[in-house]
C-alpha positions in Angstrom: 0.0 0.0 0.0 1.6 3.2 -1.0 2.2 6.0 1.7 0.3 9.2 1.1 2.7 12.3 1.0 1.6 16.2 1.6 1.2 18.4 -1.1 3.1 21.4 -1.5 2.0 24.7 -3.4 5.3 24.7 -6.1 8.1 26.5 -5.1 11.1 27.7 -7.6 13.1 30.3 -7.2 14.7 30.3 -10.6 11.4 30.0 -12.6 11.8 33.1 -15.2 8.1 35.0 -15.9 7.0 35.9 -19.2 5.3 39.2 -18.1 7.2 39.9 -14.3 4.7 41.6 -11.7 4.8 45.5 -11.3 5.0 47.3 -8.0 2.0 49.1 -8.7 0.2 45.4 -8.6 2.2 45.0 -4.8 1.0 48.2 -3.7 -2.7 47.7 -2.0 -5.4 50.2 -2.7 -6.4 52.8 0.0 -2.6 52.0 1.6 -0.6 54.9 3.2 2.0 55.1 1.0 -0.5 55.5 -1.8 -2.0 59.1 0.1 1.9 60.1 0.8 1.7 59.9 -3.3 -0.9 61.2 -3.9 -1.3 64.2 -1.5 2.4 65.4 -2.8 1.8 65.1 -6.2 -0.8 67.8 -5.8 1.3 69.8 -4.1 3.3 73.0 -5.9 7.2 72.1 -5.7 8.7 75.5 -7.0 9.7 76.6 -4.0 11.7 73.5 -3.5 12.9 74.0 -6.9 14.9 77.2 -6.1 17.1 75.1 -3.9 18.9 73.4 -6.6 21.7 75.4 -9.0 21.2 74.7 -12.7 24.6 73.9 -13.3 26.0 70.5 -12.1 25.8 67.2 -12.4 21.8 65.6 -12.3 20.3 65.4 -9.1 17.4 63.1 -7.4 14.0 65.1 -8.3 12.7 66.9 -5.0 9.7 64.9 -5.3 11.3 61.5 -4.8 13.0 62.3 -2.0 9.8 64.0 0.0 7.7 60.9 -1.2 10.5 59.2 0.9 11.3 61.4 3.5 7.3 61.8 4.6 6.5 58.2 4.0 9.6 57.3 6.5 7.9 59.6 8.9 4.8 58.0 8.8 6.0 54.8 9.3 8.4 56.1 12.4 11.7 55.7 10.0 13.8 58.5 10.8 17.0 58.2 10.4 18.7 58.6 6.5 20.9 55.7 6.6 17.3 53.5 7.6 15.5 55.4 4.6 18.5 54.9 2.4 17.7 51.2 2.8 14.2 50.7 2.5 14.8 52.0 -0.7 15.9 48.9 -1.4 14.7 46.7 1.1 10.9 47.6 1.2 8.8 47.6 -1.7 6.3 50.7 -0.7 10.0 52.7 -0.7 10.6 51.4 -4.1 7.4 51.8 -5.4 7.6 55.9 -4.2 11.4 56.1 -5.7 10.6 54.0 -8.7 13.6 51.9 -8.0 15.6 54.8 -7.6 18.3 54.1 -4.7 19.7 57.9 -3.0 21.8 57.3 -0.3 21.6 58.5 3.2 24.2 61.5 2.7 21.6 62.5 -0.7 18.7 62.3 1.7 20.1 64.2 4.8 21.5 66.8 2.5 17.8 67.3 0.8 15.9 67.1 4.5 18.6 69.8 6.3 19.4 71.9 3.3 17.5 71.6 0.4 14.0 71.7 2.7 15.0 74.9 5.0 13.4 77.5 3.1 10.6 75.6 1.2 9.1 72.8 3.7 6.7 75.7 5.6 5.0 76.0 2.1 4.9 72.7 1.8 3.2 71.9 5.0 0.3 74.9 3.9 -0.1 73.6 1.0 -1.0 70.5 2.7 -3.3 72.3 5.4 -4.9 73.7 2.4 -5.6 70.7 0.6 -7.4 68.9 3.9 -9.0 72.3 4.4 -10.4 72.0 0.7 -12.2 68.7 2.1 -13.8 69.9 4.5 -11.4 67.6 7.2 -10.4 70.8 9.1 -11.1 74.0 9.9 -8.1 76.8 9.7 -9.9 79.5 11.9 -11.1 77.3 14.6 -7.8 76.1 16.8 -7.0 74.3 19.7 -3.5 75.1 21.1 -0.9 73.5 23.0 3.2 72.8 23.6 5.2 69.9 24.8 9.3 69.8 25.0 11.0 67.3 23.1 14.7 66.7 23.8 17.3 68.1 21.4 20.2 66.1 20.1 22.8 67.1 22.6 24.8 65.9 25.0 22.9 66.5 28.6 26.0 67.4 30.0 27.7 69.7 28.1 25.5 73.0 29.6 26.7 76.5 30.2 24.7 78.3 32.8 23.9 82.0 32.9 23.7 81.9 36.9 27.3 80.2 36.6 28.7 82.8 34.5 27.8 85.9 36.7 29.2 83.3 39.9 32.1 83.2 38.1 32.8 87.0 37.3 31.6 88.0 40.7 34.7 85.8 41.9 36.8 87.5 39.6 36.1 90.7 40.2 36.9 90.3 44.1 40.0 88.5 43.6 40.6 91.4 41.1 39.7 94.0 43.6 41.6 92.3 46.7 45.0 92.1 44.9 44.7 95.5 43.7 43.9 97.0 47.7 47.0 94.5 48.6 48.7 96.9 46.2 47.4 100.2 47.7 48.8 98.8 50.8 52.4 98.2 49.8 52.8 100.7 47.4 55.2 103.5 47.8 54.8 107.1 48.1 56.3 107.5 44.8 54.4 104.0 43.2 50.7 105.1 44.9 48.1 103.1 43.4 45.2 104.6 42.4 41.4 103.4 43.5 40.5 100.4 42.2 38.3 100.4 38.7 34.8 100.6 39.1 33.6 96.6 38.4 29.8 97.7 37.6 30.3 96.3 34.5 33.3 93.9 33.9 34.5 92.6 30.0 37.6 91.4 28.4 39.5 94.9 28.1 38.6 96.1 31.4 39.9 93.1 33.1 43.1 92.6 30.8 43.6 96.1 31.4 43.5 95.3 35.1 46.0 92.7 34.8 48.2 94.5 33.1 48.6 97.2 35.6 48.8 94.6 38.7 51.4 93.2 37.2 53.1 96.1 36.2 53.5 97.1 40.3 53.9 93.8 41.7 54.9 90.9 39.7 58.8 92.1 40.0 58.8 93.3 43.3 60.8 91.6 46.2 58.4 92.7 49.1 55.6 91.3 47.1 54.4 87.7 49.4 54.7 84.6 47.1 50.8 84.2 47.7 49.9 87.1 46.1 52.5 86.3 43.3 50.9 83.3 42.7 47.5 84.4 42.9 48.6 86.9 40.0 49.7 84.9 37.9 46.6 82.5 37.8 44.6 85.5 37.0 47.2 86.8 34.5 47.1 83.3 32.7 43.8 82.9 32.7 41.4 85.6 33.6 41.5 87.6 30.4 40.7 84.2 28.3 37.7 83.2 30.6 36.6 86.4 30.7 36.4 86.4 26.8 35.1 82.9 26.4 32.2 84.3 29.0 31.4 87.0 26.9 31.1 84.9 23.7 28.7 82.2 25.8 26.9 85.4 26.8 26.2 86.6 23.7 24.6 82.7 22.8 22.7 82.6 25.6 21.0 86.4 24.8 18.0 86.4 26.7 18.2 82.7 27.9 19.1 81.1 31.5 20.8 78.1 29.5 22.3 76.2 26.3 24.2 72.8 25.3 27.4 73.3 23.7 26.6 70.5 21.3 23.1 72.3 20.0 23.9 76.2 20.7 20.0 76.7 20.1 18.6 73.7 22.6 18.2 75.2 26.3 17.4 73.0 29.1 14.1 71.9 30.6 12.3 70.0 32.6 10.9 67.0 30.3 7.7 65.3 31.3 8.8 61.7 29.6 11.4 61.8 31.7 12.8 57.9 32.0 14.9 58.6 35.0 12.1 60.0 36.9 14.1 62.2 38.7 13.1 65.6 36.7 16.4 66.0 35.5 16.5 69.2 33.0 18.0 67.9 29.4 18.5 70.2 26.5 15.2 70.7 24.6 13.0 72.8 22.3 9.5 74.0 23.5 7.4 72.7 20.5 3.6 74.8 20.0 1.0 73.0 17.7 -2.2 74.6 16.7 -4.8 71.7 15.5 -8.2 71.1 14.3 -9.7 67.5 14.5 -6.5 66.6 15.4 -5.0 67.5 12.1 -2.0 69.6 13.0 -2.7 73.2 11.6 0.3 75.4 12.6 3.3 74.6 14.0 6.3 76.8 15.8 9.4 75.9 17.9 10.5 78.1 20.8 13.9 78.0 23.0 11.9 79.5 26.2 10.4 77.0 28.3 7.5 78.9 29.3 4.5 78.2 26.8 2.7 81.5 28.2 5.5 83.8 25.7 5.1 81.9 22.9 1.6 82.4 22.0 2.1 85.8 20.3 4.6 84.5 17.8 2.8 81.2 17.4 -0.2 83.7 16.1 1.7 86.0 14.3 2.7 82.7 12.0 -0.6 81.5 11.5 -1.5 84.5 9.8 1.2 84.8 7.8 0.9 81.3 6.6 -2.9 81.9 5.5 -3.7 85.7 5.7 -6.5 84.8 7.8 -7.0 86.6 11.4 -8.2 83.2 13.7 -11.8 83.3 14.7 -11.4 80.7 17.6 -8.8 79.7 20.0 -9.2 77.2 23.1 -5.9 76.5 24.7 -5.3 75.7 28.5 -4.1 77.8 31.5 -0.6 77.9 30.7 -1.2 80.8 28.0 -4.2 83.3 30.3 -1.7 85.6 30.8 -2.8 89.4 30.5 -0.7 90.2 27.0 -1.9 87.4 25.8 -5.4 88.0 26.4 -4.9 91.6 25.4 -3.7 90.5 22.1 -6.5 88.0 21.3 -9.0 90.9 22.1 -7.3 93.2 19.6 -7.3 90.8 17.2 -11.3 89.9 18.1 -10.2 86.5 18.3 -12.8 84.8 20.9 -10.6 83.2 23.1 -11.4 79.8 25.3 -8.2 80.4 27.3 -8.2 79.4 31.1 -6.1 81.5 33.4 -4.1 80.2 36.6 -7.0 79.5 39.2 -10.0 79.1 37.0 -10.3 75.5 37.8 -9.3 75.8 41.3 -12.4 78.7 41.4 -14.5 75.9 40.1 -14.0 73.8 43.1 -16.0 75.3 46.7 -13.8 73.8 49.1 -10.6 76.1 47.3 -13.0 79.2 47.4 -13.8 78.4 51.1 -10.7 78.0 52.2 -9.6 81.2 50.2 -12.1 83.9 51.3 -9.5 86.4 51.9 -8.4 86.2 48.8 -8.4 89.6 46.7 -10.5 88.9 44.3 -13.0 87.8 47.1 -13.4 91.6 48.4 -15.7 93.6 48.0 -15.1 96.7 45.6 -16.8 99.8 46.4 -16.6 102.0 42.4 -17.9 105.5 44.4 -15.4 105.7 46.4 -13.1 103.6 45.0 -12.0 101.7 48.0 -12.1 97.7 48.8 -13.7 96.2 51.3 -12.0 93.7 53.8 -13.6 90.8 55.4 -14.5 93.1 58.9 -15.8 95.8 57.0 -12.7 97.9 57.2 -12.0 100.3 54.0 -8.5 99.9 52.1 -8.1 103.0 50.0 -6.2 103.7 46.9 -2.6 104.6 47.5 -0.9 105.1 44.4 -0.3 103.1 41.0 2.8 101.8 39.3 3.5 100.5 36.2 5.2 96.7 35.7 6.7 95.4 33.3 6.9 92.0 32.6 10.2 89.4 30.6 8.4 90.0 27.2 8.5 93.8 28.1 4.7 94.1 28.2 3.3 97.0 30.3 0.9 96.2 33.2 -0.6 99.1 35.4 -1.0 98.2 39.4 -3.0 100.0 41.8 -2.1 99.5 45.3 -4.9 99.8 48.4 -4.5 99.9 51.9 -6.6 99.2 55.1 -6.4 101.9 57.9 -6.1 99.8 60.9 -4.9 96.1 61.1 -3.5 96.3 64.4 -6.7 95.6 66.5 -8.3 93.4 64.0 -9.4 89.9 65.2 -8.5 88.1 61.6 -5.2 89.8 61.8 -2.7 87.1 61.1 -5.1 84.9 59.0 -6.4 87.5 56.5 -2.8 88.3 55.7 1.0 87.5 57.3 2.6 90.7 56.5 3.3 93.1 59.1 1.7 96.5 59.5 -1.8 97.1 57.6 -2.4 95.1 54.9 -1.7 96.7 50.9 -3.6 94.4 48.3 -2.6 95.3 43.9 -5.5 95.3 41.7 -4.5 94.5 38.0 -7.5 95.7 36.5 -7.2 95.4 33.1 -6.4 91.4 33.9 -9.5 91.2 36.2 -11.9 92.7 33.4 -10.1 90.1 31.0 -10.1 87.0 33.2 -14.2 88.1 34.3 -14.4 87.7 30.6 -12.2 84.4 30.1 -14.7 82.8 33.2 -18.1 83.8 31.4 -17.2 82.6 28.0 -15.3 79.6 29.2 -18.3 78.5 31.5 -20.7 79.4 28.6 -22.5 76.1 26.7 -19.9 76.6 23.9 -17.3 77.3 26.2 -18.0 73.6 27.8 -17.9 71.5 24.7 -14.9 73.4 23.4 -12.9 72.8 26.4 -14.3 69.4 26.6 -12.7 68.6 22.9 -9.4 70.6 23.3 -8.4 67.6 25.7 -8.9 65.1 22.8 -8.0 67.0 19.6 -4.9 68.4 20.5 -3.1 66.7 23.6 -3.6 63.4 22.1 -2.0 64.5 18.7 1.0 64.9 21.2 0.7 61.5 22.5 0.6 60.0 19.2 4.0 61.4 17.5 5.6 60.5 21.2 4.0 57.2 22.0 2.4 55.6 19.0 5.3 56.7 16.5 8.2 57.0 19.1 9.6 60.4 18.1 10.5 61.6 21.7 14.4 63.2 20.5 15.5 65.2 17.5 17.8 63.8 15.0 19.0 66.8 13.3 20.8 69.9 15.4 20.1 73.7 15.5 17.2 75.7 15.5 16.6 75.8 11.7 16.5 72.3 10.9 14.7 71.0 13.8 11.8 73.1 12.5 12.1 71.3 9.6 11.7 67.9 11.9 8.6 69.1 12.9 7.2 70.2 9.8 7.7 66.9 8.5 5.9 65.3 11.4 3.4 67.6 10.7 2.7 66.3 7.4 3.3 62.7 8.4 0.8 63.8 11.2 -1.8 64.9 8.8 -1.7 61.9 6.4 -1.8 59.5 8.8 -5.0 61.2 10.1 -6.2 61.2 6.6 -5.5 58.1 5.5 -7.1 56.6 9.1 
């Protein structure tokens, strides 16, 4: 009886084809890569155009390379040399570079040079195109920022606290030696009074130097302490003090940067996998969105997302000439130049402030009775009105001006006679009568921010901020693993985030 064998589908790896498949007939319809082809083809490349010279040898088309550069960024390939070989590894690459093979220098040239000026306009274009089809809504916004770690070295930082330590130090050591001089000195060799420090820089302190060591360096009487002690500063005082002036001038306005990524500055990351809030060179990353299609994108070097709002606006409108009709964004932008923008701009604005959703709760407003914005304001007289009944008059006014150099006016107030009052101590710790400052400007815009933001509209929009734009965050840093830059430098890591904007947008559409 003959044994039954299994049968086997047949299998030969040298069998030649008359008519060999395509990669068009490998490509399935409604995939991915096929809406990365599509959505660029529509798009207009002359800007990307410019950034090639019309002498030299050929060159991939632009077109290729951003059909492979986004695709990779939907797919969470990042890095050029990866790209480089799905091109010839993985048959969606081939398909989008029609067997073309560019290598990982070609496409790291093309995504930090050839993309700096024209990858904005690309990104509209493609805003545009979802706005055509009704998938968005370009006046309508919910805003928000998250840090993402720069591609530096965590510990190569230079301090702006630890540069004025340092010239502090120098300018006493500077200023002891040179009274140790006025001391010793002769009747004949009198050394003047030492230079005025207010302001220290390189000439002033080699000029220093140079004098010290003109009374003192060759001078018997001289102790070999203060010998040695002047020449360590004459070796190296003039060359720190230079190299602090050059940091200086990177920091500008800045507390801190990474010598490896001049632009990065450090902050406190909220992935942090060391859970120990260490700060790490980062970039403060604003995305305006609209059903979680990303809409307008900026990166910032200040940590605080409250100063960034008024440049993240100013580039909305200049990427679609359109003043915004809506914006909802959370409390870390209700800041009173903010506010007083939005209202010039007759922009309704769904923006919390610091308390509001501590003024929601009646155990905080219990507890918090004293609170300033708890008294009682009497308009005739102009005068609050303290728990105990006891009038606190206007005093005077001042004006204050805050890091952006926005202009707020204070009034102060005073009660009359804390001394004798039974609350004394729990309605306020300072000594002497109690002085309260009324911002009223901010208090007339937060009154507004509470009644729109409590309205029916105000509701749902809050409502779907919290799951249009935060989890557009959570997707790029969980879902597609982009939680550090690869490229360094200001200029191309907004290119980074343009392209994850796109990536961002046709995944959404293609979803």
């Amino acid at each position: 009886m003959a044994i039954k064998q299994p049968i086997f589908k047949p299998y030969d790896q040298q069998q030649i084809l008359a008519l060999p498949p395509s990669l068009e007939e490998l490509i399935p319809q409604g995939h991915p890569v096929r809406i990365v082809n599509e959505v660029i083809n529509k798009l207009n490349i002359e800007p990307l155009l410019k950034a090639y010279h019309i002498r030299g040898s050929s060159s991939y088309h632009p077109q290729l390379l951003l059909k492979v550069i986004v695709y990779g960024y939907v797919t969470n390939i990042y890095s050029s040399r990866k790209l480089a070989a799905a091109c010839k590894e993985n048959v969606f690459f081939m398909w989008l570079s029609a067997m073309s093979y560019p290598d990982h220098n070609t496409i790291n040239r093309f995504r930090g040079v050839r993309l700096k000026n024209a990858l904005r306009n690309v990104f509209e274009d493609v805003v545009k195109l979802l706005s055509d089809e009704g998938l968005l809504s370009i006046e309508e916004i919910n805003t928000d920022g998250t840090k993402i770690e720069a591609n530096a070295n965590k510990y190569t930082f230079v301090w702006k606290k630890s540069i004025q330590t340092n010239k502090e130090k120098m300018k006493k050591q500077l200023v002891e030696i040179w009274e140790y001089a006025q001391q010793i000195a002769g009747q004949e060799d009198k050394m003047p009074d030492p230079p005025d420090f207010t302001t220290i820089d390189s000439e002033k302190v080699k000029a220093t130097v140079d004098q010290l060591n003109e009374k003192l360096a060759d001078k018997d009487y001289v102790s070999k302490k203060i010998k040695a002690k002047l020449k360590h500063i004459t070796k190296h005082y003039p060359e720190n003090m230079a190299k602090y002036e050059q940091q200086e001038a990177v920091l500008g306005e800045r507390n801190s940067y990474s010598k490896t990524d001049q632009d990065a500055t450090f902050m406190r990351m909220k992935d942090d996998h060391m859970k120990n809030g260490q700060l790490k060179p980062g970039y403060n990353v604003q995305i305006s969105t609209s059903n979680q299609f990303i809409v307008n994108y900026t990166i910032h070097t200040d940590a605080n997302d409250t100063v960034t709002l008024p440049a993240h606006l100013t580039q909305h409108e200049a990427s679609y000439g359109k003043v915004l009709k809506v914006v909802t964004a959370d409390a870390g932008y209700g800041s009173e130049e903010n506010y007083t923008l939005l209202e010039k701009m007759r922009t309704t604005a769904f923006v919390k402030y610091a308390l509001f959703d501590k003024e929601q709760n009646e155990n905080y407003n219990s507890k918090h009775s004293f609170a300033t914005n708890k008294l009682f304001y009497n308009q005739q007289e102009d005068c609050y009105i303290c728990p105990m009944g006891q009038h606190m008059y206007f005093i005077g006014v001042y004006t204050k001006e805050t890091a952006t150099g926005f202009k707020q006016g204070i009034k102060k107030y005073q009660a009359q006679n804390c001394a004798n009052c039974p609350l004394n101590g729990a309605c306020h710790k300072s000594k002497g009568n109690r002085v309260i400052e009324i911002n009223e400007n901010l208090n007339r815009l937060k009154q507004k921010a509470f009644v729109l933001l409590n309205s029916e509209e105000g509701i749902q929009r809050r409502k779907k901020r919290c799951f249009d734009v935060e989890p557009t965050f959570g997707n790029i840093k969980q879902n597609h693993h982009f939680r550090r830059f690869m490229l360094r430098g200001k200029e191309k890591v907004q290119i980074e985030i343009g392209l994850l904007a796109i990536a961002q947008n046709i995944r959404k559409k293609a979803a």
